[in-house]
C-alpha atoms as a printed R data frame, in Angstrom:
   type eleno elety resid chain resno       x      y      z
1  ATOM     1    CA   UNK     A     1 -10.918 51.759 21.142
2  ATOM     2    CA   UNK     A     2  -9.583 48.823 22.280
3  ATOM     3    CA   UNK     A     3 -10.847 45.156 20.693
4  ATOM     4    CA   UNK     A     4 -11.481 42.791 23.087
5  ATOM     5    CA   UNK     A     5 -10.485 39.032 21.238
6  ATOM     6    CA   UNK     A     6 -11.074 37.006 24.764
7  ATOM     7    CA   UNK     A     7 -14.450 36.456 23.942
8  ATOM     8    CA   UNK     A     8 -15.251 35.923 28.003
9  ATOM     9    CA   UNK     A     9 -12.871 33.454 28.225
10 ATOM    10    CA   UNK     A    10 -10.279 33.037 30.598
11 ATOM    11    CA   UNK     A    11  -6.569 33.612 30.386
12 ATOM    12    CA   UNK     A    12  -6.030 29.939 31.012
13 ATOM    13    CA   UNK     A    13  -8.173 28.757 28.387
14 ATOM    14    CA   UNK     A    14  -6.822 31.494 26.520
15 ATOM    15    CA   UNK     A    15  -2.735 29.682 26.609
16 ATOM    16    CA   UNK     A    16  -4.102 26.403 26.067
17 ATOM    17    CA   UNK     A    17  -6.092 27.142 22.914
18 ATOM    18    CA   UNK     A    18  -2.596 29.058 21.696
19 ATOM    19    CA   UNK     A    19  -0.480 25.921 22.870
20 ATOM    20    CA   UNK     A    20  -2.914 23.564 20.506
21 ATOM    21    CA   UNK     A    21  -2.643 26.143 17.675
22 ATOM    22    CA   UNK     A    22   0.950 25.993 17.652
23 ATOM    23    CA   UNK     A    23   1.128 22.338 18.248
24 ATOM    24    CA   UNK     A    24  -1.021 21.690 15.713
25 ATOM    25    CA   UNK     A    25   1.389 24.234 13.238
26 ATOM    26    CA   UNK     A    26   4.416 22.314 14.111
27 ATOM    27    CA   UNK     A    27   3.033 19.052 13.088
28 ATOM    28    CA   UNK     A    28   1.465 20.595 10.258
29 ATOM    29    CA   UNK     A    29   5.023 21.765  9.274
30 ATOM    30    CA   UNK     A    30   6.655 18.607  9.942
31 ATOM    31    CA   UNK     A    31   4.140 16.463  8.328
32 ATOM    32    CA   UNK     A    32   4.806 18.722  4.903
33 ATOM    33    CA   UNK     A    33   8.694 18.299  5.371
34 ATOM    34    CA   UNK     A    34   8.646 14.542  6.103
35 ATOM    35    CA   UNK     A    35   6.202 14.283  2.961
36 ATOM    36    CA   UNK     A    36   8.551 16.296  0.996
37 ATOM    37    CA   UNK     A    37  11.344 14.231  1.828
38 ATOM    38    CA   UNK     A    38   9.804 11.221  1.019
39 ATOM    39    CA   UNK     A    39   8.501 12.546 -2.203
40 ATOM    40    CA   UNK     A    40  12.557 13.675 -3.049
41 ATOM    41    CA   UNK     A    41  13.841  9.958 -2.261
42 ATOM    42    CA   UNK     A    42  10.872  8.332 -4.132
43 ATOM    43    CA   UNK     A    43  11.897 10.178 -7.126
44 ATOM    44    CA   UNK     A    44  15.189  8.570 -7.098
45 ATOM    45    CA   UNK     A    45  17.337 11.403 -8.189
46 ATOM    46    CA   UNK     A    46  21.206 10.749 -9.370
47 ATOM    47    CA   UNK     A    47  22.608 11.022 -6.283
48 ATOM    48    CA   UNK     A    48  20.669  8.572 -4.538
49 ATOM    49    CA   UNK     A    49  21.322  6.129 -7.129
50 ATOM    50    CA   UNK     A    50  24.569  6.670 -7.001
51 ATOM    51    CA   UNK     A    51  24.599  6.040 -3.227
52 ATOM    52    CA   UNK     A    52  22.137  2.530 -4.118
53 ATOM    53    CA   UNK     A    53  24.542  1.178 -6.095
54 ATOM    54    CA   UNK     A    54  27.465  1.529 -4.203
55 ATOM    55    CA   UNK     A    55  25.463  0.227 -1.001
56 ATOM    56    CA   UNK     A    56  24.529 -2.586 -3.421
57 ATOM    57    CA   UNK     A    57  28.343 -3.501 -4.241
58 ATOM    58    CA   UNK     A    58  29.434 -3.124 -0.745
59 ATOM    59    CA   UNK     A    59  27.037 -5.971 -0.081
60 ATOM    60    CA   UNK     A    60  28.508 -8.303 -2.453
């Protein structure tokens, strides 16, 4: 028995909806990266401050 999931729509309509899903999933994704990654550099970790302070000597 084969399941039908096109719901009388056409294979056109059928690409685009798929195109938004996924576009929607890769900005979904990158939206939780970028938020990660600001989340890692707001907790100013070792490394970064090391990196601050020698940024801050270089300018003086």
């Amino acid at each position: 028995m084969k399941i039908v999931m096109e719901q009388g729509r056409s294979k056109a309509q059928i690409d685009s909806n798929n195109k938004i899903m996924a576009t929607f999933l890769i900005a979904l994704c990158a939206f939780v990266f970028f938020a990660f990654v600001i989340s890692f550099v707001k907790t100013k970790n070792p490394y970064l401050l090391e990196i601050q302070s020698k940024i801050a000597m270089f300018k003086q």
